[in-house]
C-alpha positions in Angstrom: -1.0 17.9 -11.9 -3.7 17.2 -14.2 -7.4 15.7 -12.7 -7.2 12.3 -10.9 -8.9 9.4 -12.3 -9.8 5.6 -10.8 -6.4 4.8 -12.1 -4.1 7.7 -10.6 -1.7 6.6 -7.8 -2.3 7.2 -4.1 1.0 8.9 -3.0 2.0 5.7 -2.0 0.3 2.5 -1.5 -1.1 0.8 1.7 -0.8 -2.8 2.6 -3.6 -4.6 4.8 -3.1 -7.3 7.0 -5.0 -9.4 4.7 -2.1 -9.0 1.8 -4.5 -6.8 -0.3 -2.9 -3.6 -1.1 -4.7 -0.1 -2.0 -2.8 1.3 -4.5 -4.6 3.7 -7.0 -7.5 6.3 -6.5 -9.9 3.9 -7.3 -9.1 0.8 -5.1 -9.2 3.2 -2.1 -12.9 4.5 -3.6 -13.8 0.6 -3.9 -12.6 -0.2 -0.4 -14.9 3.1 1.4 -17.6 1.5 -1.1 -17.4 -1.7 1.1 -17.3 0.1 4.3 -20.6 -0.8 6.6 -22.7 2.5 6.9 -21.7 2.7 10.8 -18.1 2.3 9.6 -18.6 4.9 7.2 -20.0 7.3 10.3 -16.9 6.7 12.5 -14.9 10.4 12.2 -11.6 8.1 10.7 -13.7 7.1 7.7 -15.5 10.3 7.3 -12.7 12.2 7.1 -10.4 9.7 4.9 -13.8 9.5 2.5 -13.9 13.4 2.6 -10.1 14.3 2.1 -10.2 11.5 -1.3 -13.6 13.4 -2.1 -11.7 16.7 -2.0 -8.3 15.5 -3.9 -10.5 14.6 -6.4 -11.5 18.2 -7.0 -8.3 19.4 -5.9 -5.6 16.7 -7.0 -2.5 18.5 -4.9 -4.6 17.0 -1.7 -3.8 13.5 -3.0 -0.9 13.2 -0.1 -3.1 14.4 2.8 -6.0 11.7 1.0 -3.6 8.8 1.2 -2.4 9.6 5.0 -6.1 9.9 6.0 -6.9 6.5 4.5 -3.7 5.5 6.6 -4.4 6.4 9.8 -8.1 5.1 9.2 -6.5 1.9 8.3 -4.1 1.9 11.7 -6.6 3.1 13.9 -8.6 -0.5 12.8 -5.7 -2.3 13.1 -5.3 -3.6 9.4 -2.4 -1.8 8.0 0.0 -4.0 7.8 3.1 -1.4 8.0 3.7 1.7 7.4 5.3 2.9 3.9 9.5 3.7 4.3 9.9 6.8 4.8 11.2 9.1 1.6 14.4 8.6 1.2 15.4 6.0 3.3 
């Protein structure tokens, strides 16, 4: 896998309650960009910010990236369902 880019794919995308749906690399970067600076200081967000930081370096962390931003997204309540499982 070559570097990621604004444009590369999250592993799969995330749908918010609000119908907008984070989709690539850079719509997740543009989402933690609107983020409060106390949001961006509660451990959920730091960690989903750091894990797209380091896929970004390191693109085989993309998956573990997108499942941060996941569960920072479910543990504020605006995900609005998880993604099928593979293969099913």
């Amino acid at each position: 896998m070559s570097g990621l880019s604004n444009s590369s794919r999250l592993s799969f995308a995330l749908t918010l309650t609000d119908g907008t749906v984070i989709a690539t690399v850079g719509e997740a970067a543009v989402y933690f960009a609107g983020l409060a600076p106390e949001q961006r200081d509660e451990g959920h967000w730091t960690i989903a910010i750091r894990m797209l930081n380091n896929a970004l370096k390191e693109p085989t962390y993309l998956r573990t990236a997108t499942m941060s931003l996941q569960t920072a997204l479910v543990l504020e309540g605006i995900l609005a369902s998880p993604p099928p499982l593979d293969g099913h």
